[in-house]
C-alpha positions in Angstrom: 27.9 -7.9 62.8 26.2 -9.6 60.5 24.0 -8.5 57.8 24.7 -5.7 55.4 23.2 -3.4 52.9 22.1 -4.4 49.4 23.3 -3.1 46.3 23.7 -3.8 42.4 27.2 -4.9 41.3 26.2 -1.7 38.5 26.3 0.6 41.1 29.6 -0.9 42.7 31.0 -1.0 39.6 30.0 2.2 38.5 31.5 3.6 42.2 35.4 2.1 41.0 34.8 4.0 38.0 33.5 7.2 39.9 36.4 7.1 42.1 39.3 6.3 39.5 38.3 9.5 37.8 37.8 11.8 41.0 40.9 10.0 42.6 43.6 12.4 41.4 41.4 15.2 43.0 41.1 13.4 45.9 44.7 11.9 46.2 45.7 14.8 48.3 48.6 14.3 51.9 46.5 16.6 54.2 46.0 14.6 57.3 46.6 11.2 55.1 50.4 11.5 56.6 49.4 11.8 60.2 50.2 9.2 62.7 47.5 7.0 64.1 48.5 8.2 67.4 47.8 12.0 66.4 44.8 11.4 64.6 43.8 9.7 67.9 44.9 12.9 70.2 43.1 15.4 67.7 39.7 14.4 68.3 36.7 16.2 69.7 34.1 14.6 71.7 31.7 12.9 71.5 33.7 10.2 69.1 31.3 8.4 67.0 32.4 5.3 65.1 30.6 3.5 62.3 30.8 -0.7 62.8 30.1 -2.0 59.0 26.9 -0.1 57.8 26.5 3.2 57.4 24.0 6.3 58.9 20.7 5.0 57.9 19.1 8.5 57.0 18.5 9.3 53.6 16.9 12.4 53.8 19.6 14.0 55.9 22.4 11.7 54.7 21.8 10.3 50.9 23.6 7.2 50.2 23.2 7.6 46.3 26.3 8.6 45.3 30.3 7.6 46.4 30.9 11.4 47.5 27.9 10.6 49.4 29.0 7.4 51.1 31.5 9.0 52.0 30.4 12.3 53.4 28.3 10.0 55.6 31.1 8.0 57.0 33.3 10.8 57.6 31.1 12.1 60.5 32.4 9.0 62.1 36.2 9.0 63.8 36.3 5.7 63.5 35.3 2.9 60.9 35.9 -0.7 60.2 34.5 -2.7 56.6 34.8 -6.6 55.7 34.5 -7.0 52.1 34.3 -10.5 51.9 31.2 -10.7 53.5 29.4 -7.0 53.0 30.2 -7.7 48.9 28.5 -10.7 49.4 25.1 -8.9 50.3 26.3 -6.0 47.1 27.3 -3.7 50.0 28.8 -0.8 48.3 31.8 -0.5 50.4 33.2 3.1 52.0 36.9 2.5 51.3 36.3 -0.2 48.8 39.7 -1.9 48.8 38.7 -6.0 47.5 41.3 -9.4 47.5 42.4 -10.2 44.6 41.2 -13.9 44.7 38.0 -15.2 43.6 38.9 -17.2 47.2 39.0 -14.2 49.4 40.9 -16.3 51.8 43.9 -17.2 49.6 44.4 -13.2 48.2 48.1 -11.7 48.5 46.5 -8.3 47.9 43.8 -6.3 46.9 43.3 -5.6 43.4 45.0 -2.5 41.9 41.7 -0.8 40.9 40.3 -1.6 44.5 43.4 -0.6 46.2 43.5 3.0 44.4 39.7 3.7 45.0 40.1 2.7 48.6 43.3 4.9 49.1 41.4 7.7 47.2 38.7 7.0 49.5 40.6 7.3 52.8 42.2 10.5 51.6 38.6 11.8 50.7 37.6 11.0 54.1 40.5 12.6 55.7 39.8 15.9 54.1 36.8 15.6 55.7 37.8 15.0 59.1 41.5 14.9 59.5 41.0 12.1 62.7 39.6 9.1 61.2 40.5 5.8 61.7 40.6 3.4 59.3 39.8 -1.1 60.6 39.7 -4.2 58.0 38.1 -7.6 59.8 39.8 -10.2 59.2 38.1 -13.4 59.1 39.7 -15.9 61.6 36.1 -17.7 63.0 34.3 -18.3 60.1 33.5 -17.6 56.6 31.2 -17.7 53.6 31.6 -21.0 51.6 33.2 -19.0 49.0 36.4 -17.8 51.0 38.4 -21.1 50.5 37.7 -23.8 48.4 35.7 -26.5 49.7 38.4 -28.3 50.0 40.5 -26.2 51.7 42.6 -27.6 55.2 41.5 -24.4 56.4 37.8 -25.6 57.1 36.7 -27.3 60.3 35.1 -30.1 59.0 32.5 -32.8 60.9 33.3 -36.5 61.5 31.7 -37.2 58.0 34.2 -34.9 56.3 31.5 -32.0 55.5 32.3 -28.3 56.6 30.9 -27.6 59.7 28.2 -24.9 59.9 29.1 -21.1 61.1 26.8 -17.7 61.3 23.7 -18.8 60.2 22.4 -15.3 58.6 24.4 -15.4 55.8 24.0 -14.3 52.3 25.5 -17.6 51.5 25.9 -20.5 54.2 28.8 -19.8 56.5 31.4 -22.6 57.9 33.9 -22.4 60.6 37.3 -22.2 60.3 40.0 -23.4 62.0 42.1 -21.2 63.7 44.3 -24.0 65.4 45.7 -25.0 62.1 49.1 -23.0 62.1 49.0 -22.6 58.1 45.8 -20.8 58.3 46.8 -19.1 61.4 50.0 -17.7 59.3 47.2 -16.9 56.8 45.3 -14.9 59.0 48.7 -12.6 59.9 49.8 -12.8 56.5 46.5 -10.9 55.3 46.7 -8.7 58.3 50.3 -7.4 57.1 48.8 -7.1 53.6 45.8 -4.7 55.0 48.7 -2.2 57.1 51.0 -2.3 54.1 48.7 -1.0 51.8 48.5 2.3 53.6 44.9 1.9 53.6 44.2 0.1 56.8 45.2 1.8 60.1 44.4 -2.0 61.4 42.4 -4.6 62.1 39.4 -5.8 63.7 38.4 -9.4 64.9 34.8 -10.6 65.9 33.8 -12.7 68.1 35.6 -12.3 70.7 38.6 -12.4 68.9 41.0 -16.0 69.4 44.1 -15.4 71.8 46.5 -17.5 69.9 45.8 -15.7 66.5 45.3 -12.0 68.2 49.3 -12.7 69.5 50.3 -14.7 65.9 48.6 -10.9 64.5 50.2 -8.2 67.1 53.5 -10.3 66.4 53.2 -9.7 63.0 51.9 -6.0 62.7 54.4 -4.8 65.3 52.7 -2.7 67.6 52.0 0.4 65.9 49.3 -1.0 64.1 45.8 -1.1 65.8 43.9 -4.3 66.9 40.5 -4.2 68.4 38.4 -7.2 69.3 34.4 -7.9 69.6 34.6 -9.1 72.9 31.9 -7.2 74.0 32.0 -6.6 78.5 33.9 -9.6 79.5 36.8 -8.9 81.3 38.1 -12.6 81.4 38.7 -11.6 77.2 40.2 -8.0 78.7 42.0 -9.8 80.8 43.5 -12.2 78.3 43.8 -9.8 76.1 45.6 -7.5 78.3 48.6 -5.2 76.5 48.1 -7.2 73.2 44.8 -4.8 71.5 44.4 -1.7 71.2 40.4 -1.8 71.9 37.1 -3.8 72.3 34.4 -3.5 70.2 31.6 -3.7 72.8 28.5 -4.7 71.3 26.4 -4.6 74.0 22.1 -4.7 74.7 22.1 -3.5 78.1 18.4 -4.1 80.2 16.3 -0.4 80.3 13.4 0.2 78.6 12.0 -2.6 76.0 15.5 -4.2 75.9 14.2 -7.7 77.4 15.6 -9.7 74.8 18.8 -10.5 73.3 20.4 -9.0 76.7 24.4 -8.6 76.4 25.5 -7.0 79.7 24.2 -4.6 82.1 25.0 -0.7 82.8 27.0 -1.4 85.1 29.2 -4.1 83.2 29.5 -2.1 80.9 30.8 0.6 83.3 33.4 -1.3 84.9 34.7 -3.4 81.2 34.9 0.7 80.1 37.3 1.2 83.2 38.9 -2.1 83.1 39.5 -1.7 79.3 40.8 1.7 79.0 43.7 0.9 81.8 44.6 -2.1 80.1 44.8 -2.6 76.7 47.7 -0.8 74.1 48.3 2.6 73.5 46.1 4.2 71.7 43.6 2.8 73.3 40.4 3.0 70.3 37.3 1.6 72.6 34.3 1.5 70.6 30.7 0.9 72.9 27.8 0.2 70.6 24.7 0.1 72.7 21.6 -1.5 71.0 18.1 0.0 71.1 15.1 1.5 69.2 15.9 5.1 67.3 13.5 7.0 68.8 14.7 6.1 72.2 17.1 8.6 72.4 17.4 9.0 76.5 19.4 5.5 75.9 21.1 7.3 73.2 22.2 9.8 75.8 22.8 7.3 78.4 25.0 5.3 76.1 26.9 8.6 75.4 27.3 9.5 78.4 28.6 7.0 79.8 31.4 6.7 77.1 32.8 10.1 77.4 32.7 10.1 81.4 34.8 6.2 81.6 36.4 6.8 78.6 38.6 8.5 75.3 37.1 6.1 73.5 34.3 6.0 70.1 30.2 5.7 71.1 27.5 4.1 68.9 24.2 3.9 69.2 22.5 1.6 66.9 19.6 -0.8 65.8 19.7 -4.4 67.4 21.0 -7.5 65.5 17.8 -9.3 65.6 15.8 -7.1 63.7 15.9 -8.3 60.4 17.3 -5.4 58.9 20.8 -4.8 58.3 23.1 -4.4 61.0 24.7 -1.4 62.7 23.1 0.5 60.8 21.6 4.3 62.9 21.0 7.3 62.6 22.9 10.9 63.7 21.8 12.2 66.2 22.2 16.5 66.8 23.5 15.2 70.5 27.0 13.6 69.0 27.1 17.6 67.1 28.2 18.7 70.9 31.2 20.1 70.4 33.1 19.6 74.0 37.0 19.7 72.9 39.0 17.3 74.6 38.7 16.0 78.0 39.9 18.3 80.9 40.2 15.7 83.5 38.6 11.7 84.7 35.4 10.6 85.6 34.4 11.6 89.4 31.6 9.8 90.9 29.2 12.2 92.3 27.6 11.8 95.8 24.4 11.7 94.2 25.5 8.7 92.2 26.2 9.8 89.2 29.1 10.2 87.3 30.6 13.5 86.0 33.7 14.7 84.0 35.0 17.9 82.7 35.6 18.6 79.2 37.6 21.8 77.4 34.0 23.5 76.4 31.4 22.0 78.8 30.1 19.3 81.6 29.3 15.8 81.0 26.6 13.7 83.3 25.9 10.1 83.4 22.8 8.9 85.5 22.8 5.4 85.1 20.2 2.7 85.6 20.8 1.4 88.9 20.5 5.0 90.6 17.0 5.3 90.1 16.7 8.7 90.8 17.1 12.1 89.5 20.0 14.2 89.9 20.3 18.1 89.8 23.1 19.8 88.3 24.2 23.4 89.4 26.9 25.8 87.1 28.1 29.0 88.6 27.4 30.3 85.0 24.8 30.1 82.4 25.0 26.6 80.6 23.3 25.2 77.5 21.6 22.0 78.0 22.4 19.7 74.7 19.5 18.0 74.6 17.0 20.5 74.5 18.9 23.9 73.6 17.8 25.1 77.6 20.1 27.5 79.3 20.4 27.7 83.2 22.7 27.4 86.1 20.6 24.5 87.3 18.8 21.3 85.7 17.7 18.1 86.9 18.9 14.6 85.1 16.7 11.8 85.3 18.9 8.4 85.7 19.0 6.0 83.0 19.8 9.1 80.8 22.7 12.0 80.6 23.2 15.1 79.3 25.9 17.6 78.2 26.3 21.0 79.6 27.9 23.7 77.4 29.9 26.8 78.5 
């Protein structure tokens, strides 16, 4: 994560209001009342999650407008916000809910405005798509200056008594925090149980990688119904550690294919086996989220990333601009492929003697060629299928590798 969209505090403000007025239209149980667990179960595939910032397509998604915003993010199952940090760039958030300190890290709630838009919000949402999930981060690593006062314990602080330096890309300089302390580690859970009581939060999300002492302080605090997912991208020494205790990683990954020399996090084929590892090991439900980096116009990555989530996985895809482009992060575009409508999965993942990987869904076929094969495969139906990607119908096609494709009934 790290940068986030711009916006006036007008237009934030002016979304509170827009939402206090629409929020007794919107303040409706529908799905609102469903577990996490059923919410989960009910989704279709491919599962699409947004991580911060929102679809990045204004002429097929406008952002102008709350109902807007939040059209947008309800084509995504899954979504997680920070407010802290995105407010600080004037992010106008999606559920909205804001601490109720000018010191973000000493709030014992979000404000009552904030906290009625964002439940407004979430039940706006979930009239949209009755299966979304709902993340806060939690800061635990560090923070912008403003979260704590400069004198806070909380700080890690250099010999010379100064804060020591965090993220350096920033809307305002970032310092570390320390996690060790045990009154900001109580914090840290404390806030956590303030997101899951407010009934807006399904749960929370760390970055960076996530800190094994406060991840157990957290779960030990939230019970485990509540969700916890960590960035910890395809290490399975984290999965390992991490084992039973989280829900899901957030794997933000740059995988080497075409173009993708720099900034590397992971291969295919780490990112296979964290997908198995991960999905066998961590808490039920399991909420996986791959985010595969790359340029928008490359969309045989797109499919490859796809791909290989729904065949190793029940877990959330996203395909999205890299971090060190100096726009925003996360932020990508809809693609018609994640419109596939497959139902739910039918069986595993079967690796194929040609090398790649299949698995069956409710309303079609699912193919991942990855990288490493470096060759084409063909695929043969009994009966007339529709090739996503292209809208071709056949019994037989032929799938390059670093790519895959879905095959309708």
């Amino acid at each position: 994560m790290k940068c986030n969209l711009p916006c006036s505090l007008l237009s934030r403000t002016m979304g509170f209001f827009i939402t206090s007025l629409l929020g007794g239209l919107w303040d409706v149980p529908a799905a609102a009342a469903d577990s996490v667990t059923d919410r989960f179960a009910g989704r279709g595939f491919p599962s699409v999650f947004q991580a911060w910032n929102p679809i990045d397509m204004t002429n097929r998604f406008p952002l102008a407008t709350l109902d807007d915003r939040l059209k947008a993010a309800a084509k995504h199952d899954l979504i997680w916000e920070e407010p802290v940090s995105q407010l600080g760039y004037g992010v106008q958030l999606v559920l909205g809910a804001v601490w109720d300190h000018p010191h973000g890290g000493l709030a014992t709630d979000f404000t009552a405005e904030t906290k009625r838009q964002a439940q407004a919000n979430r039940n706006r949402m979930l009239a949209l798509n009755p299966n979304m999930v709902f993340l806060l981060e939690v800061r635990w690593r560090d923070a912008p200056g403003s979260f704590l006062p400069e004198a806070s314990p909380f700080w890690r602080r250099n010999g010379d008594g100064t804060r020591k330096m965090g993220w350096d890309g920033g809307s305002e300089p970032y310092y570390l925090l320390d996690p060790d302390n045990p009154d900001f580690a109580a914090n840290i859970a404390r806030q956590c149980r303030i997101a899951i009581a407010s009934g807006i939060y399904d749960g929370v999300m760390f970055d960076w990688d996530g800190y094994l002492p406060i991840v157990k302080k957290t779960r030990q605090a939230l019970g485990n119904d509540a969700l916890i997912v960590c960035n910890i991208h395809d290490r399975l020494d984290l999965g390992r550690q991490y084992r039973g205790l989280i829900n899901g990683a957030f794997m933000e990954c740059n995988p080497k294919g075409q173009g993708q020399s720099h900034h590397q996090i992971g291969t295919w084929e780490s990112l296979r086996q964290a997908l198995v590892f991960f999905e066998a090991s961590f808490a039920v439900p399991q909420i996986n989220c791959l985010e595969v980096w790359g340029d928008r116009r490359d969309v045989r990555r797109m499919r490859a990333a796809t791909t290989l989530a729904l065949t190793h996985s029940d877990g959330y895809v996203l395909y999205a601009d890299p971090n060190p482009l100096k726009t925003p992060d996360h932020l990508h575009d809809w693609y018609p492929f994640w419109d596939a409508k497959l139902g739910k999965p039918a069986g595993k993942c079967t690796k194929r003697d040609d090398g790649a990987y299949q698995r069956e869904f409710a309303a079609g076929t699912v193919i991942y060629n990855p990288l490493d094969n470096a060759k084409a495969v063909t695929v043969k139906f009994k009966m007339p299928r529709q090739r996503v990607s292209d809208g071709s119908k056949g019994t037989e096609f032929t799938v390059e590798n670093y790519d895959g494709d879905i095959f309708l009934k």
